[in-house]
N, C-alpha and C positions, 0 to 999 in steps of 0.2 A: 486770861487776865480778868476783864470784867467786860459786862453786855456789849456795852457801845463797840470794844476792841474786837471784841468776837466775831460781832458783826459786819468788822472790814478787820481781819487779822493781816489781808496783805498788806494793808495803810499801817496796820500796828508795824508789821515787819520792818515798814519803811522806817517810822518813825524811829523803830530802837535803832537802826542802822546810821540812823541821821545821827542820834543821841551819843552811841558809842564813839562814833569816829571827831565828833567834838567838846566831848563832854573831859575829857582825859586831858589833852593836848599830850599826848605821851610817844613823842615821836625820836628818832634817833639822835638828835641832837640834842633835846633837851636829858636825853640820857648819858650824853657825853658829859653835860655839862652841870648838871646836879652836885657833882661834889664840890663847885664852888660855893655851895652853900648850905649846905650837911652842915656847916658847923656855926652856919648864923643864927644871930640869937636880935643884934638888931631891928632886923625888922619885926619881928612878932613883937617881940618886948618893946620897944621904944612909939610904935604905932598901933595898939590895940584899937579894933573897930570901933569898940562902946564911946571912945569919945569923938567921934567923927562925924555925928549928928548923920551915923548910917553909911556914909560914903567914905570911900578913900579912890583917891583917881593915881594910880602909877605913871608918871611920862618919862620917856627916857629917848636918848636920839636910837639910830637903826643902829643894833650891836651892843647896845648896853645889857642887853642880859632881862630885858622884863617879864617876855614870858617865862623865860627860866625861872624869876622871883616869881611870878603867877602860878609857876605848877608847884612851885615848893611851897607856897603858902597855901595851894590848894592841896595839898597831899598832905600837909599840916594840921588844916583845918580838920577831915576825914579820919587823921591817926587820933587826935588831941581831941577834939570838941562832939563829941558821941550824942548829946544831948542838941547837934544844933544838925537840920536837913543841911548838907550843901551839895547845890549845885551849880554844875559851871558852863561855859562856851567856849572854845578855842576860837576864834576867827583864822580861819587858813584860806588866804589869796593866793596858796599854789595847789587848792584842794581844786574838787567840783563846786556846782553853784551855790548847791545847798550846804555847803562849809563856810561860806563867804556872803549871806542873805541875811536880813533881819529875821526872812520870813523860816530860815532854818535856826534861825536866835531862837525864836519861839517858840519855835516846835521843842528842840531837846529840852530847853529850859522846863516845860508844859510837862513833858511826859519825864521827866527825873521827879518832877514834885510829884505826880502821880501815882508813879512807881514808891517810893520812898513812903509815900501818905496817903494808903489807897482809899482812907476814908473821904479823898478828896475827889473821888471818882464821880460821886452822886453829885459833878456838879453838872453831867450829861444830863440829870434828870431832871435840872432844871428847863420849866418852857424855850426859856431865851435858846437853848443849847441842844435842844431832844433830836432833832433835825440831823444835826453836823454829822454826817459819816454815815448815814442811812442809806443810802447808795454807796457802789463800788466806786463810781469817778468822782466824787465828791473833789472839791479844787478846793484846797487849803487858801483863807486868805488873811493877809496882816492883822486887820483889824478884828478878824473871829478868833484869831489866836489870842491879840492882846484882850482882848474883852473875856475868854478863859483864863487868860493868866490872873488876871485883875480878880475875876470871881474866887481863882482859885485861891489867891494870895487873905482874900477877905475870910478865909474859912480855917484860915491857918489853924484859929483859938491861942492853945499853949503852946502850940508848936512855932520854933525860932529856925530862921533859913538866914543863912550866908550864902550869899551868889558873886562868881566870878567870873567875871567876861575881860577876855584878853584878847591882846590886837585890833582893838575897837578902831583902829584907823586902818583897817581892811577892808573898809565898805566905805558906800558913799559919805559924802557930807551930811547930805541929805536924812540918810539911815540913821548916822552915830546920831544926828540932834535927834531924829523921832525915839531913838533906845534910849537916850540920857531924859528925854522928856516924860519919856515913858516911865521910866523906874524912877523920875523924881515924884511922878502923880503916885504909884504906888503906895512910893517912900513914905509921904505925908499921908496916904490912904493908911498905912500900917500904923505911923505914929499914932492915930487920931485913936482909932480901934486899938492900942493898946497891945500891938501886935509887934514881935524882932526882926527887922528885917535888915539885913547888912547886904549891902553891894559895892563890890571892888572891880573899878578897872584899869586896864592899863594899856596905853599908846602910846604914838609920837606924841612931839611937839604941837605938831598942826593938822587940823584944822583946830585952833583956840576955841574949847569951850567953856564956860567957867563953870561951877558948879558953886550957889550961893550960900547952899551949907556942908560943911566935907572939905577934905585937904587933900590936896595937890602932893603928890612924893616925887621928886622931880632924883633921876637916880645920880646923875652928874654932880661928884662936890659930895656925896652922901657920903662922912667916912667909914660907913658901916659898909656901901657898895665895896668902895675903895681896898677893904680890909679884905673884902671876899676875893678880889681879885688877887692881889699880893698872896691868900692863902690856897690860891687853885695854882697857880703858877708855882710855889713852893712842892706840893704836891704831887706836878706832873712834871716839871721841865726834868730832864735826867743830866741837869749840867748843875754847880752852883747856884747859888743865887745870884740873880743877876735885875741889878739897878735898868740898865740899858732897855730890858722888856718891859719893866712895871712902868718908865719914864712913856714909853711908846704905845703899850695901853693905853693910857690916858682915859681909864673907866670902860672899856669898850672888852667887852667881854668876848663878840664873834673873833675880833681879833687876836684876841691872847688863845683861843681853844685850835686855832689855822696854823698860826707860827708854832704852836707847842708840837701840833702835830710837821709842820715843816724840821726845825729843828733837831725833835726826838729822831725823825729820820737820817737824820746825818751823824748825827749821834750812834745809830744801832749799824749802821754801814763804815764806822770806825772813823769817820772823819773827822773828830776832833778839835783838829789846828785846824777846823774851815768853819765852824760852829760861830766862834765873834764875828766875821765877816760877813758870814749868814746873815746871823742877828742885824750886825751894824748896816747893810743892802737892804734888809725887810724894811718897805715901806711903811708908814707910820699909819696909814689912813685907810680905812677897809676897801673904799673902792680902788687904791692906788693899788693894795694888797691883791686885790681880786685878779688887777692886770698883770700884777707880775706874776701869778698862778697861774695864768693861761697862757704866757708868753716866756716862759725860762726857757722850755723844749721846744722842740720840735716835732717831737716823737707820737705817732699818730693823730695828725694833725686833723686829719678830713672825718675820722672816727671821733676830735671831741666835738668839732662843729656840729655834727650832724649829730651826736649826744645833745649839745644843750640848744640845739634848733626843736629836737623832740618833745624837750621839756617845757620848751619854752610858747608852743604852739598847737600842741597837740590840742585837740579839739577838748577832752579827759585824761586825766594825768593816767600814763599808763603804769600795768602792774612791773617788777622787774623782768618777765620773763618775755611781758607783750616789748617792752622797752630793746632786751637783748636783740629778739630777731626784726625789729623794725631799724636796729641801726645793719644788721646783714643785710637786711634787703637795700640799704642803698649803699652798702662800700663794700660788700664781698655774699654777689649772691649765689656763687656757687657753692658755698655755707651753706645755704639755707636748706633744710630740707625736715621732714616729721622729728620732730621732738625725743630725744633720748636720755631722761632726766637724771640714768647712769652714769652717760658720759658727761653731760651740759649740766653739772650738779645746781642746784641754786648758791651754792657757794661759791662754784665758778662765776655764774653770771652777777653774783655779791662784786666781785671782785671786779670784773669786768666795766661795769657800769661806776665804780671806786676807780680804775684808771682810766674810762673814756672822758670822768667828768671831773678830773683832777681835783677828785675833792670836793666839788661844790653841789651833787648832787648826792644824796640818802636815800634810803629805804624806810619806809615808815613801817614800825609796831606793831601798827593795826594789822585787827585779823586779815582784812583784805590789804594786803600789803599793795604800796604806790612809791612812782619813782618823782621825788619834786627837791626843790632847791634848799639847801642846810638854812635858808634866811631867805626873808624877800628882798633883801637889800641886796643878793645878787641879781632877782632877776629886775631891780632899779638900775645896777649896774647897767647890766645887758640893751636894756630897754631907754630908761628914761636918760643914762647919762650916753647911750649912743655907744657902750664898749662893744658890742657885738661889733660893730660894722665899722669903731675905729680899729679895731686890731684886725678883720680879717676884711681887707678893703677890698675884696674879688667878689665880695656879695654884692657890693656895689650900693646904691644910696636906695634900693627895693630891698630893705631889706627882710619885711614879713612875706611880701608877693611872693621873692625868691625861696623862702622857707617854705612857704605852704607848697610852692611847684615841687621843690625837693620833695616834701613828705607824701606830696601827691606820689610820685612816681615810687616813693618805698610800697604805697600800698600795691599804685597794679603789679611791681615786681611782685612781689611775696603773692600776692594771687595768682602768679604765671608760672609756678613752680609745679604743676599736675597736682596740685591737691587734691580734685578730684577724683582724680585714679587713685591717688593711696586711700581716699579714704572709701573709696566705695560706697558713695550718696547713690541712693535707687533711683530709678526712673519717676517714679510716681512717691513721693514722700509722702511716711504716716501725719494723723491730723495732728496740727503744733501742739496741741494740749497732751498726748498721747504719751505714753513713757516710752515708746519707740523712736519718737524725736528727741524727746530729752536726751537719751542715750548717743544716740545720734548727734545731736549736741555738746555736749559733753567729752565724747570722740573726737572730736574738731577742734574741741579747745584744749585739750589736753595733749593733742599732735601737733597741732599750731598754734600755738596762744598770742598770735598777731591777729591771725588771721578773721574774726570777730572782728576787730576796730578798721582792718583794711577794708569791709565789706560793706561796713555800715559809716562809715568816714572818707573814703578816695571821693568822693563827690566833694564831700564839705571843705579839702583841702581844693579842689579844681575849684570851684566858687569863690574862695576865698584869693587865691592866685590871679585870678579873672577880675576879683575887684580891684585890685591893684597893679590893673596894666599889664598881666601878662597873658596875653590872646588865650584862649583854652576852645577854639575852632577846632582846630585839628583832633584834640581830646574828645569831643564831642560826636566828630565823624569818624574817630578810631575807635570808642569805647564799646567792649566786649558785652553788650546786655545784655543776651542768651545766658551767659557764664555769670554775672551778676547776681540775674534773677533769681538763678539756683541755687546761688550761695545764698545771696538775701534771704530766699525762703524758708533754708536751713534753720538760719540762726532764730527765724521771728516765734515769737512764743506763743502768739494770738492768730487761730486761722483766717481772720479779717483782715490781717496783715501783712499777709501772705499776696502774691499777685501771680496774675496769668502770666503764659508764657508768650501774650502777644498784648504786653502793657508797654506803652511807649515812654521814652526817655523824658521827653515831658513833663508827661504825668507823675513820674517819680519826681521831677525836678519842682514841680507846683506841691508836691506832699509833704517834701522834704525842706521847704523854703528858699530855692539855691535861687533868687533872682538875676546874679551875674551870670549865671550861666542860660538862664531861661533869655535874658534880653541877645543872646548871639547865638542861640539854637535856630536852625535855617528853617527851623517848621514851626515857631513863636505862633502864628497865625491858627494852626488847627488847634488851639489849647479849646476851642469848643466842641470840640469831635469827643461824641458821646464813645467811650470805651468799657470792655466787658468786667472794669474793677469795681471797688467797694462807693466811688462817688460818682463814677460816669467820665464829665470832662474833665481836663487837668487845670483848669481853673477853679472847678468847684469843688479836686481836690486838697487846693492850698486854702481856698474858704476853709472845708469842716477841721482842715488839722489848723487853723489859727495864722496861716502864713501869712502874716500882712505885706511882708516888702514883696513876693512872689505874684500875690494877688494884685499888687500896684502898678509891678510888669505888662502883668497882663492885659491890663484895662489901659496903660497909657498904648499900648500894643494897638489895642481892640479898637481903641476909639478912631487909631488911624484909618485900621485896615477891615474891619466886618462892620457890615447893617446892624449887626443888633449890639456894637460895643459901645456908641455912644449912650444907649440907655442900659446897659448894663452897670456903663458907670456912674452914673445919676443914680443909677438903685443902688450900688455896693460902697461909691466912695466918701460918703458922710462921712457920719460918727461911728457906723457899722463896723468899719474895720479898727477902729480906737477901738473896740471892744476888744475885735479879733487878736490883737495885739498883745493883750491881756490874761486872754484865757484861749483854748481850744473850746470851738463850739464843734455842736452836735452833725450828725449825718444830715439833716434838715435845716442846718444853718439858722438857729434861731439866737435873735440878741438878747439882751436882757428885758426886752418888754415881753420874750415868747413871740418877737413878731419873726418871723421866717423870711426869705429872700423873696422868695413865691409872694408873700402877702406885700413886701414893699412894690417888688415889680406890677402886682393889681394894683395896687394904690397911685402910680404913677402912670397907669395905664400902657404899660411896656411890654407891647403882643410880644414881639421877638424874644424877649428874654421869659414871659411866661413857657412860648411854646417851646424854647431851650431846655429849661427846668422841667416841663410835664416829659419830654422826650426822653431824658435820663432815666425814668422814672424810681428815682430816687427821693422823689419829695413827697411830704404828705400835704395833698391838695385839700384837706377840709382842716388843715391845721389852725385853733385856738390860739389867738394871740392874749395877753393876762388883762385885756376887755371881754374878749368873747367874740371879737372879730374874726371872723374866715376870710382866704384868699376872696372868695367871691362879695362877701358884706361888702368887702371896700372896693371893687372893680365896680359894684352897682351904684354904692354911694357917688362916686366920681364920674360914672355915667361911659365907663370905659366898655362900649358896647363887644368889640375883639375880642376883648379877653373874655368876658362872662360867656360868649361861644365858646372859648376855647376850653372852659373850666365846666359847662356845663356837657362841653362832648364827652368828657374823661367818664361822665356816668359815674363818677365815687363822690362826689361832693352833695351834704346835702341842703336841700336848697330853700329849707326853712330851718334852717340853726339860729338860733337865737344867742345875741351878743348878753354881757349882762345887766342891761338896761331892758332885754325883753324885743328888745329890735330884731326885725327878720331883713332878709337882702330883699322882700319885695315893699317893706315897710321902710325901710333905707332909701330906696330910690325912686319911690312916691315923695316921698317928703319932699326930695330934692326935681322932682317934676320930670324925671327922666323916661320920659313916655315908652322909647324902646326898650329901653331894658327891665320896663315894667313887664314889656308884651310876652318879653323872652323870657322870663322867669314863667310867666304865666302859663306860657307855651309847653313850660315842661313838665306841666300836670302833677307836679308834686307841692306844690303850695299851697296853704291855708289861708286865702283872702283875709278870712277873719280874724286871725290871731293879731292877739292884742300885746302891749308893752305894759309896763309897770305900770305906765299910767293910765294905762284904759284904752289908749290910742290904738286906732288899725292903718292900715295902709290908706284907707278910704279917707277917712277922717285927718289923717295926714296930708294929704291931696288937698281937702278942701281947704283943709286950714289955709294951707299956703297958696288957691288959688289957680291950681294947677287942673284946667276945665279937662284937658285930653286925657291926661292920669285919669280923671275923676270918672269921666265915660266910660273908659275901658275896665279900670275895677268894678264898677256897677254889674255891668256884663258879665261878672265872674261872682260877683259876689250873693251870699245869700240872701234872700227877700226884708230877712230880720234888720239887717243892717242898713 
């Protein structure tokens, strides 16, 4: 593509992968339902952007068919309007995160213009921006994204962009007002510069936000909607025309495309004389709808629960194949066994996954196909109006806890099937990076294609179950780790992330973030026992990987029961972990000042927790804070005499670094009159008495100023004649 991509091609990969999968919204459903409006002329014609002062907001209630209108006036826009950029966003609250983020808003939005208008590339080469992606971990954030957009929108020139962002009430409140704030600053950025800028959304009803220039298309009462529907029903129902359904419609489009398909079914199975009676029993109302589609049969009843328990909690929407054997492994696992994509065609499992979820779940499009709900207003059903747990009352009134324990036990089944023996994993695995893993890999998924999310998920389902009241003790002191590890190590791509084969359950559990299961683990208390992995203890593995609830565990833990937890939490539980919360820090746990764990623990004067951290020896003891302070500058500043022994045993710190004001740690703790830890710097023969600071000042001279007679005697004795 161009430098900056080259130079993180796997961030580009990401990016396009993020772009594709919301850039389209071209998912099974809206494929169904496309020919209601092939033949509208309404909305293009009767609502041209030009006079909309840029905006047009689509609202419509749940089922009205608005993304439907959003992809066809976005596929409209791409056929018809060749001379304008457009690009778009899907919001999908039944995707992954980055389907459902502002901060995935930005991204595809950012790389379709770039893509599209690669003369907009050189906007990396501005200073503001040369930075961004120069590193492989680079961490994408809100505001770097919009301040690209914003650049990049400003460089348009003759170039005119329509942009489409649907399902705008799939994010927070909070989100939708920062994205309408956002493209309204644009908006007026564009007008002012002389620049096209149209942007169309479309949501509920609520949350109410008004938009002061731009029209509202509210779909309800629009005779042009109304007309589409009347003409989608004419075109599929295989009975007359029928008043009864258009009446019962009433605009809502999910529901005329459910019945058509109920209907047409009784229709193609010769039933006929049972067609009006059908109709006249079909509930008028999606959600009443939805309950009589779960509750007509009976017929494999435990097979749809645990269908739309999967869908509905799965930690990542799975693919349809990871979805097939994740429902064997909990209703029929002597089914389960290596993959035979002859006999188990994806056709079959097409079909399979079409009767365990009676319709209400699909297949998506995309290249990476995923198994999630025809709408979200089912999983509003399931969830927010309580259908889940009014119709199958035996889940009882737990009813996430109880789903996640289910899911939990689909994974360790499916991993207690000898996979290992089929698949013949060696004793000693090639290095992750290695195309002997890959393969290896790749083997495993294409034999088991569960067995990936059971490996890297049966924890986060046990956690999740345990938050909600359902003990996971016994899980803890059953759970297979030996067998774990080896799967785990399989699948990880990065050999840093790979673990021994004497890593404790813990330490996985502080890496991983699982705090409900960390707070009822019978060994909470050794989470400071240094171990032979990539952080040491299993507290300072939920430090560097970002775990803040883990890390919270541990310290309200620590503070009960170890010497060294009450100042450990004084060092970690400020604003350190608000950081941690945010982002993944480094192997050295530094915050956003570059200050380290090591430099707060000197700063507070915290032996136990220094000598903790030097014992891992995972920290860097001379590490720069973005003053120029070292662990040792601020243990001498503070006069914390322990620890400067303890920093000055290590032998790697050195002990005239200069902060950047020019201060040394013996010029530091003159000033502040700390006689002993003047001695003991002095003592380690590697000091320059005389070095001076910006201002001319030395240690000596710092002494006197302030007063300080025993400093003043003891540097004299050290220091040169001149001075």
């Amino acid at each position: 593509m161009f430098r900056w991509y080259r130079d993180a091609e796997r961030r580009y990969v990401y990016l396009s992968d993020v772009s594709r999968s919301t850039s389209d919204g071209d998912d099974d459903a809206s494929q169904r339902w496309k020919p209601a409006f092939r033949k509208s002329r309404w909305f293009t014609r009767g609502w041209t952007l030009q006079e909309l002062h840029g905006f047009l907001w689509i609202k419509g209630k749940p089922g009205t068919g608005k993304s439907t209108l959003m992809k066809y006036a976005f596929a409209n826009a791409r056929k018809k309007m060749k001379d304008l950029v457009v690009i778009s966003f899907f919001f999908n609250a039944r995707g992954e995160s980055i389907e459902k983020s502002t901060i995935g808003t930005y991204m595809s939005l950012l790389l379709q213009l770039l893509e599209q208008l690669p003369n907009l590339q050189s906007i990396f080469e501005s200073p503001s921006f040369s930075t961004l992606g120069a590193g492989t971990e680079h961490q994408w954030s809100i505001e770097s994204l919009k301040a690209l957009l914003e650049y990049a929108i400003q460089g348009l020139g003759e170039s005119s962009v329509i942009c489409f962002i649907d399902a705008l009430d799939e994010c927070k409140e909070d989100q939708i007002r920062d994205i309408v704030s956002f493209f309204k600053r644009i908006g007026e950025l564009a007008t002012s510069r002389g620049i096209r800028l149209q942007v169309c959304f479309s949501s509920r009803h609520y949350p109410h936000i008004t938009l002061r220039k731009g029209l509202d298309l509210v779909l309800e009462g629009q005779e042009g909607h109304t007309q589409d529907i009347t003409n989608y029903l004419k075109s599929k129902l295989k009975i007359r025309k029928s008043k009864v359904a258009q009446q019962k419609a009433s605009g809502d489009l999910m529901w005329v495309v459910l019945v058509i398909d109920i209907l047409n079914k009784e229709h193609d199975h010769g039933r006929m004389h049972a067609l009006k009676r059908r109709l006249k029993d079909t509930p008028r109302y999606l959600h009443k709808l939805f309950r009589d589609i779960l509750t007509r049969d009976s017929h494999n009843r435990d097979e749809l629960v645990l269908c739309i328990q999967w869908v509905l909690f799965a930690k990542q929407p799975l693919s349809p194949e990871q979805l097939y054997f994740a429902i064997l492994a909990g209703i029929e696992l002597d089914a389960v066994s290596k993959w035979d994509p002859k006999e188990i065609t994806r056709d079959v499992i097409k079909r399979f996954i079409l009767s365990s979820s009676k319709g209400l779940a699909e297949i998506t499009t995309a290249k990476l196909q995923k198994v999630q709900f025809i709408h979200e207003s089912v999983r509003d059903f399931l969830l927010k109006e309580d259908g889940l747990s009014n119709i199958w009352t035996n889940l009882g009134t737990n009813l996430q806890g109880q789903s996640h324990e289910r899911l939990k036990h689909c994974c360790l089944n499916y991993m207690s099937v000898g996979i290992s023996t089929s698949l013949k994993i060696p004793e000693i695995l090639p290095k992750a990076s290695s195309l002997q893993a890959a393969d290896l890999r790749n083997s495993a998924t294409d034999a088991f294609p569960f067995l990936e999310y059971a490996v890297h998920h049966v924890l986060y389902h046990a956690n999740m179950a345990e938050g909600s009241s359902i003990s996971q003790a016994q899980f803890l002191e059953s759970f297979q780790l030996p067998q774990w590890i080896r799967l785990n190590n399989l699948f990880e791509k990065r050999e840093v992330r790979r673990h021994s084969a004497g890593v404790s359950l813990l330490y996985l559990l502080g890496e991983n973030n699982m705090p409900n299961l960390i707070g009822v683990h019978s060994s909470v208390a050794s989470c400071l026992e240094v171990e032979n992995e990539c952080y040491g203890p299993p507290i300072f593995a939920a430090m560097a990987t970002g775990s803040k609830e883990a890390v919270e565990t541990f310290l309200k833990n620590l503070v009960v029961n170890q010497p060294a937890g009450p100042q450990l939490y004084e060092v970690s539980a400020e604003d350190y972990y608000e950081e941690c919360s945010q982002t993944r820090i480094g192997r050295d746990f530094k915050d956003k000042y570059e200050q380290t764990l090591l430099s707060r623990a000197a700063s507070n004067g915290s032996e136990a927790v220094v000598k903790l951290l030097l014992e891992t020896g995972k920290v860097d003891v001379d590490s720069k804070d973005n003053s120029g302070r070292t662990p040792l500058s601020r243990a001498a500043w503070n006069g914390s005499e322990a620890v400067v022994k303890l920093l000055l045993e290590t032998g790697k710190v050195d002990v005239d670094s200069k902060n950047n004001y020019g201060w040394t740690p013996l010029l530091r703790a003159a000033w502040n009159g700390r006689e002993t830890i003047v001695k003991l710097l002095l003592e380690a023969g590697k000091v320059d008495v005389n070095s001076k600071d910006k201002d001319g000042q030395t240690a000596l001279s710092s002494a006197a100023w302030n007063g300080s007679e025993a400093v003043v005697k003891l540097l004299r004795s050290y220091a040169s004649p001149s001075e």
